[in-house]
C-alpha positions in Angstrom: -51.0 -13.6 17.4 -47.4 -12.9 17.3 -46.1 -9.6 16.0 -45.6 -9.9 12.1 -42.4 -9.0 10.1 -42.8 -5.4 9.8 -43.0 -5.4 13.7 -47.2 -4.6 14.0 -48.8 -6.5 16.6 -52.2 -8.1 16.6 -54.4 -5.0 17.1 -52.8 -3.3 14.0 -53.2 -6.7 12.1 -56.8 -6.6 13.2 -57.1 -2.9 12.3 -55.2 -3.9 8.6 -58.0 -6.7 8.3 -60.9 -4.7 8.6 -59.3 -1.8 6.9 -58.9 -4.8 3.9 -62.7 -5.4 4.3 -64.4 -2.0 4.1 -61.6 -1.6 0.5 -63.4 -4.5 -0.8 -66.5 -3.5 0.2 -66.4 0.1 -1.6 -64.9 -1.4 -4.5 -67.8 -4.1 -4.8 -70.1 -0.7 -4.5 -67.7 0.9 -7.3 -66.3 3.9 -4.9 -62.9 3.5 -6.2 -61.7 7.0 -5.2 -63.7 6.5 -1.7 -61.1 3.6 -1.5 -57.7 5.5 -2.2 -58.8 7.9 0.1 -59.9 5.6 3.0 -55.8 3.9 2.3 -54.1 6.9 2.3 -55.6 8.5 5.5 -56.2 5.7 7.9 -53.3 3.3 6.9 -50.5 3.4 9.6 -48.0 4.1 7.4 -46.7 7.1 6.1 -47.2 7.7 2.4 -45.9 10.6 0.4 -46.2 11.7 -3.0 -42.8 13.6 -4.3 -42.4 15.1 -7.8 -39.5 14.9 -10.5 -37.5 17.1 -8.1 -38.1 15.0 -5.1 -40.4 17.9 -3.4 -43.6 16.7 -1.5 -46.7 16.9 -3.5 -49.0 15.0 -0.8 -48.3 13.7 2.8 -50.8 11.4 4.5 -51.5 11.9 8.0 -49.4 8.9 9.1 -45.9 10.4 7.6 -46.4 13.9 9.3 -47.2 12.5 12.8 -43.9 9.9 12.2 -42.1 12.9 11.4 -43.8 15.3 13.3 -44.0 17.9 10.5 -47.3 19.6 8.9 -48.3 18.5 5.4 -48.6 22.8 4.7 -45.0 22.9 6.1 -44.1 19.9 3.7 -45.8 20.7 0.8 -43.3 21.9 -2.0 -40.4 21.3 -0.3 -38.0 17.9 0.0 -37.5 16.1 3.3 -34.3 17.9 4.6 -35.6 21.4 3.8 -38.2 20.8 5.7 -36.8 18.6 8.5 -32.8 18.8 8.1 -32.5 16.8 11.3 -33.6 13.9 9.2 -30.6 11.9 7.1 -32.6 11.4 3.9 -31.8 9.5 0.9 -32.1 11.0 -2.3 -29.6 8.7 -4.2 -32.3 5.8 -3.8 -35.0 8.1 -5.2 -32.8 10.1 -8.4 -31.9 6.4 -9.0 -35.9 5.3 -8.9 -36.5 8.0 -10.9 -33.9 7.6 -13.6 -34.5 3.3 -13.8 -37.9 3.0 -12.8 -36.8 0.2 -10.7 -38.3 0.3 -7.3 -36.0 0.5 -4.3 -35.9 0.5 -0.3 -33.7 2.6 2.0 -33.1 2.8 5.6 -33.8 6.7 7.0 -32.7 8.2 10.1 -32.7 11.2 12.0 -34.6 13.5 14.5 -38.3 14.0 14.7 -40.1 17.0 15.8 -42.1 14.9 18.4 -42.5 14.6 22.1 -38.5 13.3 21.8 -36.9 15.9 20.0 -33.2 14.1 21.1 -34.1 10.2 20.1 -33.0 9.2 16.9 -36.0 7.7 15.1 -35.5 5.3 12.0 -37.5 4.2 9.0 -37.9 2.6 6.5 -39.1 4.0 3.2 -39.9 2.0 -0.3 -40.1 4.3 -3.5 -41.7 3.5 -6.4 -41.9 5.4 -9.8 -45.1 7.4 -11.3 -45.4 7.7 -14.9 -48.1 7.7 -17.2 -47.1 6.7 -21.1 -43.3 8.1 -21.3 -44.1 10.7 -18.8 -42.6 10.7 -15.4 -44.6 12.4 -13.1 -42.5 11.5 -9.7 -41.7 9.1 -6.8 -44.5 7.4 -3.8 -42.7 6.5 -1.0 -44.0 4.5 1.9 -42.6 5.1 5.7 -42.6 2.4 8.2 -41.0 3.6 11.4 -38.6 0.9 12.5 -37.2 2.8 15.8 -36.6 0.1 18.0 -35.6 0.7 22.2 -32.4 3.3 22.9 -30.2 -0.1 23.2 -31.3 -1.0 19.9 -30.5 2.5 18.7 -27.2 2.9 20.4 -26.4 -0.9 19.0 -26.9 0.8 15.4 -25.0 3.5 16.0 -22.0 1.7 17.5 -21.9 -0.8 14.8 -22.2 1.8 12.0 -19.6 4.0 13.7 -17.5 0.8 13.9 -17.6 -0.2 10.4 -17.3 3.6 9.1 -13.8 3.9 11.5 -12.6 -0.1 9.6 -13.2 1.4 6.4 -11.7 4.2 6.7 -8.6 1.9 8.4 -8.3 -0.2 5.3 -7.4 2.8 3.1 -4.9 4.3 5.8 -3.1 1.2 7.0 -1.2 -0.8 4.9 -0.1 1.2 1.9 3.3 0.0 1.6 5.4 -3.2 2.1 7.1 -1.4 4.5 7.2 -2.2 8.5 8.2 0.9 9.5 5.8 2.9 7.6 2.9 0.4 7.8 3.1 0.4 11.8 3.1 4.6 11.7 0.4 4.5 10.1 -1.6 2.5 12.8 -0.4 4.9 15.4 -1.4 7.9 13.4 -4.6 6.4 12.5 -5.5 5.8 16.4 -4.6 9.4 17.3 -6.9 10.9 18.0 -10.0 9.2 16.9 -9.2 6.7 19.9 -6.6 7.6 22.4 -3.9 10.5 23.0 -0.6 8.5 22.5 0.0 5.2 20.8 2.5 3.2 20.4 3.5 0.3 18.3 5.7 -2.3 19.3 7.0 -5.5 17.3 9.3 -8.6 17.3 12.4 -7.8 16.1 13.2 -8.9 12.5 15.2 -11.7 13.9 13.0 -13.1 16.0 11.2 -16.3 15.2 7.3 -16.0 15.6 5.9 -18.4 18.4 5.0 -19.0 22.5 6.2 -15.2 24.1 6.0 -17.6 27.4 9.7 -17.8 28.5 12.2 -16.6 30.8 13.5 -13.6 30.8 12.2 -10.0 29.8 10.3 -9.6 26.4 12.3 -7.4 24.0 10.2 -5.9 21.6 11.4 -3.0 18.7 9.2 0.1 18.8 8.1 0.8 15.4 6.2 3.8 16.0 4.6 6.4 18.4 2.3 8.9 17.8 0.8 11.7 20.2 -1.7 14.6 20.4 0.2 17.9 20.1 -0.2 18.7 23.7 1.9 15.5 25.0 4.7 16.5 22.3 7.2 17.7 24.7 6.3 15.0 27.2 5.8 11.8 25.3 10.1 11.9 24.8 10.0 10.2 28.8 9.2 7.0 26.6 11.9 7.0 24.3 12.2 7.2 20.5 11.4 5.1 17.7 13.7 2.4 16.7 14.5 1.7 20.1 13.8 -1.5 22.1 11.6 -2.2 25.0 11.9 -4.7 26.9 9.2 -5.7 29.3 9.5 -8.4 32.8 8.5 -12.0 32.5 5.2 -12.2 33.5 4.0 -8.6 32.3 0.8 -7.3 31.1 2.0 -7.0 28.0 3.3 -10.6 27.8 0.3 -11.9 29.2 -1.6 -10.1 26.2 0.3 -11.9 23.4 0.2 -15.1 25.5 -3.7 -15.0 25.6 -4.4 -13.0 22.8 -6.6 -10.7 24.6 -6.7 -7.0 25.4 -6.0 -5.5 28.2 -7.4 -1.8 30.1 -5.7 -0.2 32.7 -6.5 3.0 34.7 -3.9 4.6 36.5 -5.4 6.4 39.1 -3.0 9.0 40.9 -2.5 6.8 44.4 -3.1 3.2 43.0 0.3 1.2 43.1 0.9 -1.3 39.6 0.9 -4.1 41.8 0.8 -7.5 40.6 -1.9 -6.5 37.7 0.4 -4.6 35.5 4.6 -5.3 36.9 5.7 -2.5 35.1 6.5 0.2 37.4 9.1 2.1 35.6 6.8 2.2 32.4 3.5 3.0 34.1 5.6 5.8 35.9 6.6 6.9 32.5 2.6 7.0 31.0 1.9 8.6 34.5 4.5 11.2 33.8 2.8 12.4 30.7 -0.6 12.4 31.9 -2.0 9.0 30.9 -4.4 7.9 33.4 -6.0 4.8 31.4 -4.1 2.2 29.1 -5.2 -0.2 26.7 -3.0 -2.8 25.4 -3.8 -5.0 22.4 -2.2 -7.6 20.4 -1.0 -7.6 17.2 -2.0 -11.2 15.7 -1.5 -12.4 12.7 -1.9 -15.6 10.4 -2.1 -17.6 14.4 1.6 -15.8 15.4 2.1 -12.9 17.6 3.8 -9.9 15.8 3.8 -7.6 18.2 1.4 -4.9 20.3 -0.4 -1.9 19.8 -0.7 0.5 23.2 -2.8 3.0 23.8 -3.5 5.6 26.2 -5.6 8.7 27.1 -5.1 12.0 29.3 -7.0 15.0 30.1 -10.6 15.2 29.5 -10.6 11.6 27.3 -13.0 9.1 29.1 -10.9 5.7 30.4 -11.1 2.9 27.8 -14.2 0.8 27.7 -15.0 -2.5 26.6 -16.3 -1.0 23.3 -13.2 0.5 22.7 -11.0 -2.7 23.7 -13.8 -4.8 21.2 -13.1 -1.9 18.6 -9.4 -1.7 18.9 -8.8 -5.4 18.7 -10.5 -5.4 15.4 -8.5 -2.7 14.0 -5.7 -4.0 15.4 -6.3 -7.8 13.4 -7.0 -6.1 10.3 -3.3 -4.0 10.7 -1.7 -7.1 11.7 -2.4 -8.5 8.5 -0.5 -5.5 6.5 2.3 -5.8 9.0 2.6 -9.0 8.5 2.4 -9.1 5.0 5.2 -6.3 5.5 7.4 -8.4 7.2 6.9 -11.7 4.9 7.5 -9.1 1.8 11.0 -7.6 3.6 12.3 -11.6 4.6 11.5 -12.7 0.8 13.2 -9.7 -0.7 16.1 -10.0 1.9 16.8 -13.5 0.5 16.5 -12.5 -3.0 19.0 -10.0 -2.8 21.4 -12.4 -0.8 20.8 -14.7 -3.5 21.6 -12.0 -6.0 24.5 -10.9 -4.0 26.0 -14.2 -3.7 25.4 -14.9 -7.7 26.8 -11.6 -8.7 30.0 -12.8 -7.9 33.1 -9.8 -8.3 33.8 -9.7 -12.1 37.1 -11.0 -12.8 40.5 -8.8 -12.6 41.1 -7.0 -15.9 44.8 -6.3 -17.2 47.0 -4.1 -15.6 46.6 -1.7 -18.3 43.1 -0.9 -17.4 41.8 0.8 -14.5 38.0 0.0 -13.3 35.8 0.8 -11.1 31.7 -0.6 -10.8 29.0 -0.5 -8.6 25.8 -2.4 -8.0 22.6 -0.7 -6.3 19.2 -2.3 -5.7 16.0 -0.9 -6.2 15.2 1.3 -3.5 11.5 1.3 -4.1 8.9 -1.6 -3.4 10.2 -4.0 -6.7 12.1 -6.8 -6.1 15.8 -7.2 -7.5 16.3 -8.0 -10.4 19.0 -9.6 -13.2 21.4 -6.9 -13.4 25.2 -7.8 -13.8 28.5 -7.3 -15.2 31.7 -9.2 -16.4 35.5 -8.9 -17.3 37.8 -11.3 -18.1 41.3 -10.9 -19.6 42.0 -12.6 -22.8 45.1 -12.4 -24.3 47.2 -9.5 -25.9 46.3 -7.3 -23.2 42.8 -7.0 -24.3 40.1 -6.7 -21.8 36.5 -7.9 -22.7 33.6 -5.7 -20.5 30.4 -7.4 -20.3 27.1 -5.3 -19.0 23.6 -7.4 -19.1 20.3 -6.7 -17.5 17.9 -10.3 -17.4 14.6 -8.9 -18.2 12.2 -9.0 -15.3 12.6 -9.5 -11.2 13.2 -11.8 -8.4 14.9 -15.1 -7.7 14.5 -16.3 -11.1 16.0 -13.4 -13.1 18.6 -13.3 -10.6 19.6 -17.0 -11.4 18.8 -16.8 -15.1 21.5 -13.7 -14.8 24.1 -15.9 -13.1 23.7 -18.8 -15.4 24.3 -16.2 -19.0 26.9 -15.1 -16.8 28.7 -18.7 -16.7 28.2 -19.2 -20.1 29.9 -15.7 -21.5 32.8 -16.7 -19.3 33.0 -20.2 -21.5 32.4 -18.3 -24.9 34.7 -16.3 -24.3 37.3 -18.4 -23.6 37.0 -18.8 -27.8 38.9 -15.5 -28.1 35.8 -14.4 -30.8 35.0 -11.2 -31.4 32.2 -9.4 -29.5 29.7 -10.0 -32.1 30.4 -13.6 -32.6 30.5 -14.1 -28.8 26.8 -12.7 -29.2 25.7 -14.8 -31.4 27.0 -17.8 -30.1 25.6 -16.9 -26.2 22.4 -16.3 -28.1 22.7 -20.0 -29.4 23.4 -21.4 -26.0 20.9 -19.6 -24.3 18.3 -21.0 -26.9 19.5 -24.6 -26.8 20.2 -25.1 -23.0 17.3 -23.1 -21.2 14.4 -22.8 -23.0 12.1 -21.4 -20.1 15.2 -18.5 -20.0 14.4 -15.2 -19.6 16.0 -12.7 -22.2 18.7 -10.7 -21.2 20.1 -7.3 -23.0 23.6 -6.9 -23.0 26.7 -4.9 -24.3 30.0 -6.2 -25.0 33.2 -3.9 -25.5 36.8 -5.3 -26.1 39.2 -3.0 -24.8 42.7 -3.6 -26.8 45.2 -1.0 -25.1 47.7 -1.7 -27.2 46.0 0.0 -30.1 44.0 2.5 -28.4 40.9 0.3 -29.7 37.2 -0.6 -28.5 35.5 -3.0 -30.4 31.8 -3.0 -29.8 28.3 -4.8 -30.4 24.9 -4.7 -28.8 22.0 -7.5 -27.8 19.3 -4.7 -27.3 21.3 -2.9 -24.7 21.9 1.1 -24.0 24.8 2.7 -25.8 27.8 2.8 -23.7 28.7 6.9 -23.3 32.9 8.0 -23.5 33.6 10.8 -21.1 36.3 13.1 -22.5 39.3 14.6 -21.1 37.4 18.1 -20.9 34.4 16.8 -19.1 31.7 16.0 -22.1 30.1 13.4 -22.7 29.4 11.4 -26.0 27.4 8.1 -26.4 28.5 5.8 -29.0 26.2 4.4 -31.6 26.2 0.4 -31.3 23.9 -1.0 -33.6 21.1 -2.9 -31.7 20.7 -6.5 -32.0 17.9 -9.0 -30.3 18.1 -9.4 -26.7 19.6 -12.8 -26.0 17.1 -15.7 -25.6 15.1 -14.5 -28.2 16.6 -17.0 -31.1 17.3 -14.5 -33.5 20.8 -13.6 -33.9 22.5 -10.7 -35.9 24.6 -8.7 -34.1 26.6 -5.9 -35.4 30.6 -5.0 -34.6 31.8 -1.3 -34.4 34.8 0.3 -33.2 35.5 3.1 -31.5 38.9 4.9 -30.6 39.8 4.7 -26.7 42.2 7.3 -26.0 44.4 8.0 -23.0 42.7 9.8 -20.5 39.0 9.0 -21.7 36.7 7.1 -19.7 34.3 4.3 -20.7 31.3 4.2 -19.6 28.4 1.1 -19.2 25.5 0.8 -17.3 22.2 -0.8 -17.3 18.6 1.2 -18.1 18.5 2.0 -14.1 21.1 4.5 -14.1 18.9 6.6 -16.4 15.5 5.5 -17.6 12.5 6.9 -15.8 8.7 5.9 -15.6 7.0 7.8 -18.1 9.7 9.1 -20.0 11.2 9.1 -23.3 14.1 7.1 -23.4 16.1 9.8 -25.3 15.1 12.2 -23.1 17.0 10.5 -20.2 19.6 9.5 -22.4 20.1 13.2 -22.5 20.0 13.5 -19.5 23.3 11.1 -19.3 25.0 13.3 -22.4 24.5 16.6 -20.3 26.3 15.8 -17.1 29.7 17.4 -16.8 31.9 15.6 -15.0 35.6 15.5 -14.0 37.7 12.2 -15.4 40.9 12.8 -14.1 40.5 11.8 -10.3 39.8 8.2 -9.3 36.7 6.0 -10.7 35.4 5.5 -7.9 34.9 9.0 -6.9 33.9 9.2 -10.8 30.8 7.0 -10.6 29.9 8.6 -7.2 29.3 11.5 -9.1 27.6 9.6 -12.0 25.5 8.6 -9.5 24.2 11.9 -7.4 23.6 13.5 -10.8 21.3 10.8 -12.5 19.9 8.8 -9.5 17.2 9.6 -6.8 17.5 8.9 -3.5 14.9 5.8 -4.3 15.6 4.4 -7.5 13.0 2.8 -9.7 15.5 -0.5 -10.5 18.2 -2.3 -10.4 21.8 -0.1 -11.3 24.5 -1.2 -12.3 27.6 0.5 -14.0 31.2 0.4 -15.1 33.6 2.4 -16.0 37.3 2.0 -17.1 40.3 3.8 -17.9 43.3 2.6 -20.3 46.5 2.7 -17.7 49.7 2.8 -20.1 52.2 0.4 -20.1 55.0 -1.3 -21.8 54.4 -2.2 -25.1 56.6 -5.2 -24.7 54.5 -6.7 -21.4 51.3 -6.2 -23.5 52.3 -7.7 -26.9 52.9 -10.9 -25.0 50.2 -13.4 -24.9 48.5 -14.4 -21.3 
């Protein structure tokens, strides 16, 4: 007979067989409690009675020769009380208690046997008492399932393994940032695996493909990361942001040509040679105190991104297979973020050169008004989006200002954005006023692009010649007029429907635009906040004090440092003008 699932061979199938025979024998005979008796203390496994809070109430002799403990040393007290070597599993058994449902777990530890050092395993099964409603505690039965010390060590690797990839996936690859995304993979190597790490990767401009060419391999390093003790030393290998290049026909060449790791030890007297051409770098690791290496590529999605290198000094054992095995898997599974890094940086990259290239300069305004405007992508992880601007000289000297924000990111806000941009431009060619030129953009928008996003936007019609603004609103933020002393007051535009949305009904107000005041508009990035009340940053805006008589420009730097954080949470953009007097004869005349 061949062993059986639970690993007994055929004299303990023999012994289970006639231990079988003499229960059905004393139950043909009525012994009933002779029977329970007979199971509990000659079956080979370990059985133990526990009560509601999981202390021993009975231990058969099986379980305390498995264990190595006494029943009277067991008796009233759990498993780790009485044998804290032993990793036990009391979630299984509160959750057997709480359900009813029976449930098996794998147990480990040390027993107090003739190998106090081995680590023994079992396996237990639990299964709830009760009588009527009443629970009166757990039975658990105890195989041992210790198999040889290659066995055990196997477990162990693997489950140290698979702890040190979790932990990986929730350290590496937080952000859509290469930078940031490749420190994090040196800092997460140091110093669970090596002393120094570094990370090297194709530069951004690089196409991925064969690394098999002339020349020397230039690679960018995007990170290094040391123990403490190599601090001072680890600067012999240069800085971050930097770029390595390594000979035709290198090691680390080789690696992203095969896609295999490589180890290296660097004894004190052994010459490079032709295993490793590098001599000025493995003088470099030498200088710091490395004396083993182990490179490993970065691959991901079939390409080559780039590699990770890592080295140990001092007391560290030299890299193993298990570690080379190890790394390379951590090193796949960082790839991936990397490369998703990379992908996310060249997509947003496009976008904003699309955006860039649609958001065209505004057009020149009259010569009796000075402006100034800026434009400032999100500095955080969203894509761009649809804000913009406009002016366009109409005649009389008047100016129309134009400030719109296309609701929602990316390419397709950024094109919806240029396209409500062409059509202002051709409304108002009408010469309407701004509420008309509203509700006639609203029309067009409707009509012509029904898949459109909607768009907020101001208008203001800027008519020096009186000293006028004439204003109206499609869901936008109130422009703000900055004073000669320094405050600040925002202007109360009715709010009308955002353009796209098919409703119409938008309001015209007027405002007086003196000499020397500033106008103000901007889109909800300049002020609004996640979280926040929208009058709250709005008041934020009103309480700046600020200086209007210099330039603009320096004028909306200041806006700028007082409202927005280093990484803003959108899109910004802002305008600001300035009635320049002139002749009242140039600006009466029609253009």
């Amino acid at each position: 007979m061949c062993p059986d699932a639970s690993g007994r061979d055929d004299a303990d199938a023999l012994n289970a067989d006639a231990l079988l025979d003499a229960a059905a024998t004393a139950l043909a005979a009525g012994s009933a409690d002779q029977v329970l008796r007979s199971v509990l203390i000659d079956t080979a496994a370990g059985v133990v009675i526990l009560d509601p809070q999981l202390r021993h109430l009975y231990a058969n002799p099986a379980f305390t020769r498995m264990t190595g403990v006494p029943a009277a040393d067991l008796i009233g007290r759990t498993l780790v009380e009485a044998l804290p070597e032993v990793a036990d599993r009391p979630d299984v058994q509160h959750l057997v208690l709480d359900d009813g449902q029976p449930r098996e777990a794998v147990i480990s530890g040390r027993a107090r046997t003739d190998a106090p050092d081995e680590r023994r395993w079992w396996h237990g099964a639990y299964h709830r008492l009760t009588a009527g409603d009443q629970r009166f505690g757990l039975v658990g039965i105890m195989l041992e399932v210790t198999g040889s010390r290659q066995q055990q060590h196997d477990l162990e690797q693997a489950r140290a393994r698979l702890a040190l990839l979790d932990a990986a996936a929730t350290r590496i690859g937080t952000t859509l940032d290469v930078d940031v995304t490749c420190a994090e993979l040196a800092d997460f190597t140091v110093p669970r695996l090596a002393d120094l790490a570094t990370v090297e990767v194709f530069p951004s401009d690089a196409a991925h493909g064969p690394v098999a060419r002339a020349g020397a391999l230039r690679l960018r390093r995007a990170a290094l990361a040391c123990v403490p003790a190599l601090d001072s030393r680890a600067a012999a290998l240069g800085v971050t942001g930097e770029y390595v290049r390594h000979p035709h026909g290198s090691t680390v060449q080789r690696c992203l040509e095969t896609g295999t790791p490589v180890v290296w030890q660097l004894g004190r007297d052994d010459e490079p040679g032709d295993a490793w051409p590098e001599a000025e770098h493995v003088a470099e690791y030498r200088a710091i105190g490395i004396h083993s290496l182990l490179v490993v590529p970065l691959t991901a999605r079939g390409h080559a991104i780039g590699v990770v290198t890592l080295g140990r000094a001092g007391d560290m054992p030299p890299f193993t297979d298990e570690d080379s095995v190890l790394t390379q898997d951590l090193a796949g599974r960082a790839a991936i973020s990397i490369d998703n890094a990379r992908r996310y940086t060249h997509s947003q990259g496009i976008a904003l050169e699309l955006q860039r290239a649609l958001l065209a300069e505004p057009g020149s305004p009259h010569p009796n008004l000075e402006m100034a405007s800026r434009y400032l992508p999100s500095g955080t992880s969203a894509v761009v989006g649809g804000d913009w601007y406009e002016t366009i000289r109409l005649p009389y000297g008047r100016t129309l200002l134009a400030m719109g924000d296309v609701m929602g990111h990316g390419i397709e806000a950024a094109v919806d954005m240029s396209n409500y941009r062409s059509m202002l431009r051709y409304v108002a060619g009408t010469d309407l006023p701004p509420h008309r030129i509203l509700r006639q953009l609203d029309t067009l928008i409707c009509e012509e692009n029904e898949s459109g996003r909607p768009a907020t936007c101001l208008l203001a019609l800027v008519d020096p010649a009186r000293g006028r603004c004439a204003f109206s609103s499609a869901g936008h933020l109130p422009p703000a007029l900055l004073a000669e002393d320094g405050s600040i007051q925002l202007l109360d535009v009715p709010n009308g429907p955002p353009l796209g949305s098919c409703f119409g009904g938008y309001d015209l107000v007027t405002s007086d635009l003196l000499a020397g005041q500033v106008l103000l508009m901007y889109t909800d990035g300049l002020v609004e906040r996640r979280g926040e009340d929208i009058d709250v940053s709005l008041a934020r805006l009103a309480n700046l004090k600020l200086s209007v008589a210099g330039d603009l420009d320096d004028l909306l730097d200041e806006v700028l440092r007082g409202l927005v954080p280093q990484a803003a949470e959108d899109d910004i953009a802002v305008l600001a003008a300035r009635l320049r007097p002139r002749p009242a004869a140039q600006d009466s005349e029609p253009t």
